[in-house]
C-alpha positions in Angstrom: -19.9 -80.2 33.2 -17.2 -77.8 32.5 -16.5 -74.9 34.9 -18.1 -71.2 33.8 -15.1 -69.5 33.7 -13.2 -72.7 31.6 -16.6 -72.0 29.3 -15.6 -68.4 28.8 -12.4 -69.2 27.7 -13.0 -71.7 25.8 -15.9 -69.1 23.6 -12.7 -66.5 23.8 -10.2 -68.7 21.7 -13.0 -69.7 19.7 -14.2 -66.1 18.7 -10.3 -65.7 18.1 -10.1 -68.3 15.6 -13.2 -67.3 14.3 -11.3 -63.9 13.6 -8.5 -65.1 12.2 -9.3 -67.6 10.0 -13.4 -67.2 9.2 -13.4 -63.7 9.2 -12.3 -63.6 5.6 -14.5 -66.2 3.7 -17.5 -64.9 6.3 -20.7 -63.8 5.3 -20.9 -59.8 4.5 -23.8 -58.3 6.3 -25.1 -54.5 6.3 -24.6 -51.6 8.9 -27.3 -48.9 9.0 -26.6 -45.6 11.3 -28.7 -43.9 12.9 -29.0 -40.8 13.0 -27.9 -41.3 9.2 -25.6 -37.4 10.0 -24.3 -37.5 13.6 -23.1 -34.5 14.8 -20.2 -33.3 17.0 -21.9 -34.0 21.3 -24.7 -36.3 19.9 -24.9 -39.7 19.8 -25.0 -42.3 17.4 -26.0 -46.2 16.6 -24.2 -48.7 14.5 -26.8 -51.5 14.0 -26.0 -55.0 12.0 -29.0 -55.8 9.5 -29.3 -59.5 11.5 -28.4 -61.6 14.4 -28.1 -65.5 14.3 -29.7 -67.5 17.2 -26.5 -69.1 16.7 -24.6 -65.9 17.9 -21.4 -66.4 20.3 -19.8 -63.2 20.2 -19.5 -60.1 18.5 -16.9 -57.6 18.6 -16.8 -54.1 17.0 -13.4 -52.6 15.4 -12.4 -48.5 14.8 -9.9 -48.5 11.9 -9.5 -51.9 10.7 -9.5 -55.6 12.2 -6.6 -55.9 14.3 -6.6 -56.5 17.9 -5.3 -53.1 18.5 -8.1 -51.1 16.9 -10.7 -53.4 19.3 -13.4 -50.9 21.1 -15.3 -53.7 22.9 -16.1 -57.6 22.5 -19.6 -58.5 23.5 -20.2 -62.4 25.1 -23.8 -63.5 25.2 -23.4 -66.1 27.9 -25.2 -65.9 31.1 -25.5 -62.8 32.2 -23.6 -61.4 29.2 -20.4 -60.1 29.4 -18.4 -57.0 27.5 -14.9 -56.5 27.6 -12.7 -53.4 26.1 -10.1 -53.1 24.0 -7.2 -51.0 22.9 -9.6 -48.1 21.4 -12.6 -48.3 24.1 -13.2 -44.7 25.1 -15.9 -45.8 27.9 -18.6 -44.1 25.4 -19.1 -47.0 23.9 -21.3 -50.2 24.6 -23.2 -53.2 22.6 -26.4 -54.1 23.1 -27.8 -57.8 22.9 -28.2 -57.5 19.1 -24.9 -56.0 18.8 -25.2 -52.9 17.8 -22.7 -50.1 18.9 -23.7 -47.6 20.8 -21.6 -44.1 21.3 -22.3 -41.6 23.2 -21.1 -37.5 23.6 -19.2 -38.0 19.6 -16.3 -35.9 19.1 -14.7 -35.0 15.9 -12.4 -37.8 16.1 -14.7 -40.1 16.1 -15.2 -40.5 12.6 -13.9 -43.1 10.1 -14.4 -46.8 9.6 -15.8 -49.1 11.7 -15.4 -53.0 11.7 -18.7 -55.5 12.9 -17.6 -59.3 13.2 -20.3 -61.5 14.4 -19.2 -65.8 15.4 -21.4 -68.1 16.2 -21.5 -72.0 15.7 -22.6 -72.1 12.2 -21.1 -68.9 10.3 -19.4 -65.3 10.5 -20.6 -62.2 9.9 -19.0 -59.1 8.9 -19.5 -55.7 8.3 -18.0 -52.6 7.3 -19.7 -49.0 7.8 -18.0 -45.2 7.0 -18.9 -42.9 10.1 -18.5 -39.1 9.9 -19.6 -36.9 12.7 -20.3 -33.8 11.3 -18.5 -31.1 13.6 -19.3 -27.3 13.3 -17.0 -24.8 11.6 -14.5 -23.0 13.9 -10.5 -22.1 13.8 -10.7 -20.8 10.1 -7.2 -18.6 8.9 -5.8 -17.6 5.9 -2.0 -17.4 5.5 -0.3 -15.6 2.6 2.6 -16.9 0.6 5.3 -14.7 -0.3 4.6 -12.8 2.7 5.4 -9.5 1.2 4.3 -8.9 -2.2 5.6 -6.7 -4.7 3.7 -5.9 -7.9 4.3 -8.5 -10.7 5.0 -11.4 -7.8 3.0 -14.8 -8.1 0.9 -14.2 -5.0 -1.2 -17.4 -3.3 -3.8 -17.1 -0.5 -4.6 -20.2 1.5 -7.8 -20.9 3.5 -8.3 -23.7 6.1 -10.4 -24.8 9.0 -9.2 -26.6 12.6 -12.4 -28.3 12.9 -15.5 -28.6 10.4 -16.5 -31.7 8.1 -17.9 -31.5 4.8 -16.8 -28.1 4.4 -17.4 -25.5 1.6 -15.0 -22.6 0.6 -15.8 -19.0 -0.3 -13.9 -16.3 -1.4 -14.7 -12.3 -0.9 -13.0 -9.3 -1.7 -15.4 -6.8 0.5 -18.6 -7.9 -0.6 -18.0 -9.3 -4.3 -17.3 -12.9 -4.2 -14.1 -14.2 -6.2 -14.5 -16.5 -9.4 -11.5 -18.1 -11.4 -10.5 -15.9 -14.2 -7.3 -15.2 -16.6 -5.6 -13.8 -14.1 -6.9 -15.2 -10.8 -7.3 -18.8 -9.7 -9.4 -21.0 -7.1 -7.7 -24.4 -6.1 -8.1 -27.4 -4.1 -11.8 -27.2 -3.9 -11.0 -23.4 -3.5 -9.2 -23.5 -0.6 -6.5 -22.0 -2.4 -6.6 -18.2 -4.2 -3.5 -17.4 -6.7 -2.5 -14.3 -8.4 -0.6 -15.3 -11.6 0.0 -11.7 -11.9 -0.6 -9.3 -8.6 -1.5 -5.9 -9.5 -1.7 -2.5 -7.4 -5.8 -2.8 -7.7 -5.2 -6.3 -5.7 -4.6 -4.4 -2.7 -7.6 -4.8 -0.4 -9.5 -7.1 2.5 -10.1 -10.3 1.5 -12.3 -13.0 3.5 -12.8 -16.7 3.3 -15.7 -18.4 4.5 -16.1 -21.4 5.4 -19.5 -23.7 5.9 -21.1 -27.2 6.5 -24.7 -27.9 7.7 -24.0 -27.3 11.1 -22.1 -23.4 10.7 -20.0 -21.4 9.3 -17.0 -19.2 10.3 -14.9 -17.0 8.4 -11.5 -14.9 8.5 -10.4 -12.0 6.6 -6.7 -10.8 5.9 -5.1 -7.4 4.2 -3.2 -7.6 0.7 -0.8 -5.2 0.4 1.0 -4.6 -2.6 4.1 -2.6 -2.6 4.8 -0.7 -6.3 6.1 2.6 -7.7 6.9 4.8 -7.5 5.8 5.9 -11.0 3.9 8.8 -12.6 6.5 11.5 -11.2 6.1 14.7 -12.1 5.7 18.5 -10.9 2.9 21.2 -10.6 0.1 19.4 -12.8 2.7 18.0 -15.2 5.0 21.0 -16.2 8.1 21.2 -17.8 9.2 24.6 -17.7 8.1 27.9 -15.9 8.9 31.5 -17.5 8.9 33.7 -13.6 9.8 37.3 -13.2 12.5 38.7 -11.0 11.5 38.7 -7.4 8.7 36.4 -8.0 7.5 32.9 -6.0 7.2 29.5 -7.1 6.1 26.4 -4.8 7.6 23.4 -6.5 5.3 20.0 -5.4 6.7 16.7 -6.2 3.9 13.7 -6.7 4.6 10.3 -7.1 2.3 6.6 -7.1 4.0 4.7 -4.4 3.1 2.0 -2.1 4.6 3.1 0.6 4.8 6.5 0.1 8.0 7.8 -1.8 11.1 9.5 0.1 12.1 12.4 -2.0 15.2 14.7 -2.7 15.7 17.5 -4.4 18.8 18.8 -6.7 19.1 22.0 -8.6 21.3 21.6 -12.0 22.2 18.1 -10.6 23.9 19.4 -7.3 21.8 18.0 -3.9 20.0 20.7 -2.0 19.6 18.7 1.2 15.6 19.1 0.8 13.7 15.5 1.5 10.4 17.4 1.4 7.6 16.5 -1.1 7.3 20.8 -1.9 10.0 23.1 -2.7 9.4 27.0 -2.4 11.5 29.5 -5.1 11.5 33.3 -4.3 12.2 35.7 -4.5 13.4 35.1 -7.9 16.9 36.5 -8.7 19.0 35.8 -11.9 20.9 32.4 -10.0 17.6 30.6 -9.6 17.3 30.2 -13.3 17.9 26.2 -14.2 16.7 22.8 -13.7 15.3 21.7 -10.4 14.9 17.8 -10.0 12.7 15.7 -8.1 14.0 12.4 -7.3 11.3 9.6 -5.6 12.5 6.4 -4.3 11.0 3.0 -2.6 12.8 0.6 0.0 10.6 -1.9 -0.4 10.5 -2.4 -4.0 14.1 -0.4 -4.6 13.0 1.5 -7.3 13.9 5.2 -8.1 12.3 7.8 -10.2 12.8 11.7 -11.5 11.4 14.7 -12.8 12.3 17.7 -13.8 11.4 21.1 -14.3 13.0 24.2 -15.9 12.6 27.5 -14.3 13.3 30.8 -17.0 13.5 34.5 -15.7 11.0 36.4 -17.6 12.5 38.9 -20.7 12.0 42.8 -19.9 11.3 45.6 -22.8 15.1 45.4 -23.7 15.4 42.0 -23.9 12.3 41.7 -26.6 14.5 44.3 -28.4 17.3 41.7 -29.1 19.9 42.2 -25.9 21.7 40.2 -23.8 22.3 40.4 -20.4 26.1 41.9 -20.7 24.0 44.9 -22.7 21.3 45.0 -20.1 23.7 45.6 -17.2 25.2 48.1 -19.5 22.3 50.3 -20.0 21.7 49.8 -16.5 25.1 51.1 -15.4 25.0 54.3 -17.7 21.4 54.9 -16.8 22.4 55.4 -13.0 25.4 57.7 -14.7 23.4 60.0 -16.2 20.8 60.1 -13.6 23.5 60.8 -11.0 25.1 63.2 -13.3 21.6 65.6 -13.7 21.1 65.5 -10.1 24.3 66.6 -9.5 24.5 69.7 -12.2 20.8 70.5 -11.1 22.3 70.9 -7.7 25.6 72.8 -8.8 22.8 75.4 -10.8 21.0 76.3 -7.5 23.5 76.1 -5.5 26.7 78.6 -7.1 24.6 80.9 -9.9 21.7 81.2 -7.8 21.0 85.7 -7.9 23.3 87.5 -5.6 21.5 90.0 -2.8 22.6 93.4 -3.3 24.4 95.0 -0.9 22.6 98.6 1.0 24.6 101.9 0.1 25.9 103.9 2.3 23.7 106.8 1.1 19.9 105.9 2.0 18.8 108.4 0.1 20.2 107.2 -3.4 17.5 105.5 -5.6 18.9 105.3 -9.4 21.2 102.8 -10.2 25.0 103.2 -9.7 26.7 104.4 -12.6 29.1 101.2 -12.8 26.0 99.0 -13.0 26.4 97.8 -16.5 30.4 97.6 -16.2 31.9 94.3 -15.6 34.1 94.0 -12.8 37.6 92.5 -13.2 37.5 88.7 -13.6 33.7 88.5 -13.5 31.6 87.1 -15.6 27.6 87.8 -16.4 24.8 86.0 -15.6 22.8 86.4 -18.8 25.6 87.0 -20.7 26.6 83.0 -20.0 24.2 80.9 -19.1 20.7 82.5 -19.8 18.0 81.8 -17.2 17.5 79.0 -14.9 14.7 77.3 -16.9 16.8 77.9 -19.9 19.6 75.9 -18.4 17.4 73.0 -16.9 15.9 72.6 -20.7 19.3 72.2 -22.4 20.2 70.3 -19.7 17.8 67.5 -20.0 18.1 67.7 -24.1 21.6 66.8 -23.8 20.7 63.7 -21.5 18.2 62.8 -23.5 20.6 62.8 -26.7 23.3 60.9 -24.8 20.7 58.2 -23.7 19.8 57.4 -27.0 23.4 57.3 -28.3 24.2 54.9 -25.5 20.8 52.6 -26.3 22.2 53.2 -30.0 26.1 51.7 -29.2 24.2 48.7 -27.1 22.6 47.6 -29.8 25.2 46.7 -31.9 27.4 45.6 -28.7 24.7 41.8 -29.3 
């Protein structure tokens, strides 16, 4: 009788042969597993439909047939014996019908598992898909370009670490994303493309993922830089009619993402003034022209203007048909004449003003003196000359009155 151990070896090379020859023209048997959707930590069996009494050996496979992808190869001798291979994990053992038993499944786990049964009349084979389902977890979403600019080809990407037989859903706050002309879900919509991104684009979006076991989700800003565009001053103006010594608060608006850098330039010169408002006042005659508002964007580098005209309000002589070189005019022999009334008004009260008469030496003489009436060398009268005060002041203003309108009269055909 051969020795046991000459036995073993002796099934060993025969199981070999077996593998390498018969295992190809063997019989095809079924694999059932149970439970039919293992999950991620549970366990799960690999049972062959049948077992010969003829049985040898049997041998399970992860991957494909070759020796390296050997988990463990089961003996039935006496007692019977399993050894590991290359891909035993020590969760793994075969029962006396050979069915594979794994315990504790990780996610790795999954993928396609090899049965080859020898025994003195036939082989056996088999060939069974595994998955172990694993819950949802390690979900991101990564943007490509990763700054957008209005009009840019925008994609959004979705994926999971771990999760099998996964579904992919898109949000935008709470309204889930469909395919449309403009927007597109890819590669079982993992994916999320702008053909066209707009401003309105900007916002949160989130993608969830699920399987049977969970679900996990992860969310991601979209910022869209644009502008700026739509510039333009106080409501949409183009031109303001002030008085003199007046206020105006200029306020520059622009749509921007990120806000606009302004500067401000009056009849095209720079005033140094990177402020969104300009104030104007008191008015005077130099502040008449064109005040600019320039907006600009690093990010996209585009620049915009606008521009407003600022007109001194016309006074009485202006609606009458004069210029400005005939309004300072007016001005200038209005303060004449003015200063020339005041000044004869004062000469009036001040040199014919009535004389106090002198006391006589005789107290007791009350008629007039008899030289009353007789004009004294070089002296002029009173009454005789210019009349009476209020007399005076009448002519007086007449005359200015005259000259004034002569003067309005020559300015008017100075235009």
């Amino acid at each position: 009788m051969w020795p046991k151990n000459f036995r073993l070896v002796s099934v060993s090379v025969l199981s070999w042969c077996f593998l390498l020859t018969g295992a190809q023209s063997g019989t095809t048997t079924t694999i059932s597993v149970r439970p039919s959707k293992p999950i991620e930590g549970g366990d799960v069996s690999l049972i062959p439909a049948s077992i010969p009494a003829s049985t040898v050996s049997c041998r399970w496979f992860r991957g494909g047939d070759a020796l390296a992808n050997t988990i463990l190869v089961y003996y039935i001798s006496s007692p019977p014996t399993q050894r590991p291979g290359a891909n035993y994990t020590g969760r793994e053992t075969i029962d006396s019908n050979c069915s594979l038993h794994i315990t504790n499944l990780a996610g790795n786990y999954s993928g396609t598992y090899l049965f080859l049964l020898d025994s003195t009349v036939e082989t056996l084979k088999g060939e069974v898909e595994l998955l172990v389902s694993e819950p949802v977890s390690g979900v991101s979403i990564t943007s490509t370009p990763s700054e957008i600019l209005e009009g840019d080809v925008t994609t959004l990407t979705c994926s999971a670490a771990k999760g099998s037989e996964v579904s992919f859903f898109w949000f935008k706050g709470d309204r889930i994303l469909e395919s449309d002309d403009r927007v597109s879900l890819s590669n079982d919509s993992r994916v999320l493309t702008f053909n066209t991104t707009l401003r309105q684009d900007l916002g949160v979006y989130t993608c969830l993922v699920n399987n049977s076991l969970s679900s996990s989700k992860d969310s991601q800003t979209l910022e869209v830089f644009y502008g700026p565009d739509d510039i333009h001053l106080n409501s949409h103006l183009v031109e303001v009619t002030m008085g003199l010594c007046s206020h105006l608060n200029l306020s520059c608006i622009a749509n921007s993402n990120p806000p606009a850098q302004f500067q401000w330039f009056f009849n095209y010169t720079d005033m140094n003034v990177t402020e969104s408002t300009y104030s104007i006042g008191p008015v005077t005659w130099e502040d008449a022209g064109n005040y600019t508002c320039q907006a600009s964007n690093k990010r996209t580098n585009k620049t915009g203007s606008a521009t407003i005209t600022i007109k001194l309000q016309k006074d009485l002589l202006e609606r009458l048909g004069l210029g400005p070189g005939a309004i300072a005019g007016i001005v200038i022999v209005s303060l004449a004449l003015g200063l020339g009334l005041v000044g004869g008004l004062l000469y009036f009260f001040l040199r014919i003003r009535p004389q106090r008469k002198k006391p006589t030496s005789d107290p007791i003489q009350s008629g007039p003196p008899a030289y009353e009436n007789v004009s004294r060398p070089g002296q002029r009268n009173i009454g005789e000359n210019l009349g009476s005060p209020s007399d005076s002041s009448s002519h007086t203003y007449e005359s200015l009155q005259k000259r004034t309108l002569d003067v309005y009269e020559e300015i008017k055909h100075l235009k």
